[in-house]
C-alpha positions in Angstrom: -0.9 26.5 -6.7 -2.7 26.3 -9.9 -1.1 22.7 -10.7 -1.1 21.0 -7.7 -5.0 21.6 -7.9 -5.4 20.5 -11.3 -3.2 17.4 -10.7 -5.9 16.0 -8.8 -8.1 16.0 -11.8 -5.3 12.9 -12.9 -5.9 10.8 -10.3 -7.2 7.4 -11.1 -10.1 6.5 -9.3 -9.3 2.7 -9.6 -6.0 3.0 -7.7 -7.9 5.0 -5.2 -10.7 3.5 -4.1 -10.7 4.2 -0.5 -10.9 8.4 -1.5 -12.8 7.6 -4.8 -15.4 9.6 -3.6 -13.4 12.6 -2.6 -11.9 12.8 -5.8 -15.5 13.0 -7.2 -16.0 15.6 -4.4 -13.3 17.6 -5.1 -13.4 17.5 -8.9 -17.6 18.4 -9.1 -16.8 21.5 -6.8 -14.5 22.3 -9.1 -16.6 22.0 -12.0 -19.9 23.5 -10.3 -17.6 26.9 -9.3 -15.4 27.2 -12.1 -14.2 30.6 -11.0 -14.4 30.2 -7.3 -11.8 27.6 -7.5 -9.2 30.4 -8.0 -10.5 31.5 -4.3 -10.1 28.1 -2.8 -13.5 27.8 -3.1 -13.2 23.8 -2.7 -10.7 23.9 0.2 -12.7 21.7 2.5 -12.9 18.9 0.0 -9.6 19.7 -0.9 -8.7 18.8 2.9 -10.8 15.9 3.1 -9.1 14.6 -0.5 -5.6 15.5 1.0 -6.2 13.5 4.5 -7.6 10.6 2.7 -4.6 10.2 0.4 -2.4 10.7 3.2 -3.5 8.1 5.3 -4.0 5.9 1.9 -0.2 6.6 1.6 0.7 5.8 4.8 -1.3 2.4 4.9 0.5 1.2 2.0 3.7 2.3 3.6 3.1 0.1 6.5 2.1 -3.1 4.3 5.1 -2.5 2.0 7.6 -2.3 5.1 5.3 -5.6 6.8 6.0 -7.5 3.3 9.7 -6.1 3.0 10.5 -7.6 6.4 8.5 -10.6 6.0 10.5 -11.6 2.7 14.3 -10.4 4.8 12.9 -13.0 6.9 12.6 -15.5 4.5 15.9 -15.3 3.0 17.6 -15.3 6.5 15.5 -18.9 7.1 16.5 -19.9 3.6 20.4 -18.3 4.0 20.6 -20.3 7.9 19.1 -23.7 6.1 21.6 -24.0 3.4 24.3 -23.2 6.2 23.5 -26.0 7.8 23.2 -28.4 4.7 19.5 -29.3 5.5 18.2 -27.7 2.7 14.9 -28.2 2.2 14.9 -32.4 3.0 15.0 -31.6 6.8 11.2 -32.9 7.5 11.6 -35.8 5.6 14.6 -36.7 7.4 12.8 -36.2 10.6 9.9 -38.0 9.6 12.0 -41.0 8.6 13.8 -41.1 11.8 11.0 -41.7 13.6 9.8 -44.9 11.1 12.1 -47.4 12.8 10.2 -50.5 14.0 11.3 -52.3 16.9 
C-alpha cells in the first residue's frame, strides 16, 4: 500500500550501500511521476529495490549466524579449559617442559 511505498523514501543510504542506487532509482521515479506512482508506475524499480534488500538481508543473516556460532565456539573452548584447570597457562607449561637440558 500507500506506506509500505513511502517507507522506502526512509531508508538510509549509508546502511545500504549495496542497493544505494536503487533507492535513488526508486525514489527519482517516484518524484519524476508523481501521480503515476499511485499506478505502480515504479514497480520495476520497486522489484529491483525489493530483491536487493532481500538478498542484503539475507547476507547479514548468514554473517550474524557465522559470528553467533563462532563466539558459541569460543566459550565452549574457554568453558572445556577452565574444566580442565589449564586456564590460559597451558602453552607456557608446554613450552617449559620442553626446556630441560640434559
Amino acid at each position: 500500500g500507500a506506506m509500505t511505498q513511502r517507507s522506502y523514501f526512509y531508508l538510509d543510504l549509508d546502511q545500504h550501500p549495496k542497493c544505494a542506487d536503487k533507492i535513488v532509482a526508486y525514489t527519482k521515479c517516484h518524484e519524476d511521476h508523481p501521480v503515476g506512482k499511485f499506478f505502480n508506475y515504479c514497480s520495476n524499480e520497486r522489484t529491483k529495490l525489493d530483491r536487493c534488500l532481500y538478498e542484503e538481508y539475507r547476507e547479514n543473516m548468514e554473517k550474524s549466524k557465522i559470528a553467533y556460532a563462532e563466539v558459541k565456539r569460543k566459550r565452549r573452548e574457554d568453558k572445556q579449559r577452565e574444566k580442565e584447570g589449564n586456564g590460559g597457562d597451558q602453552f607456557n607449561s608446554n613450552f617449559s617442559s620442553h626446556d630441560d637440558t640434559e
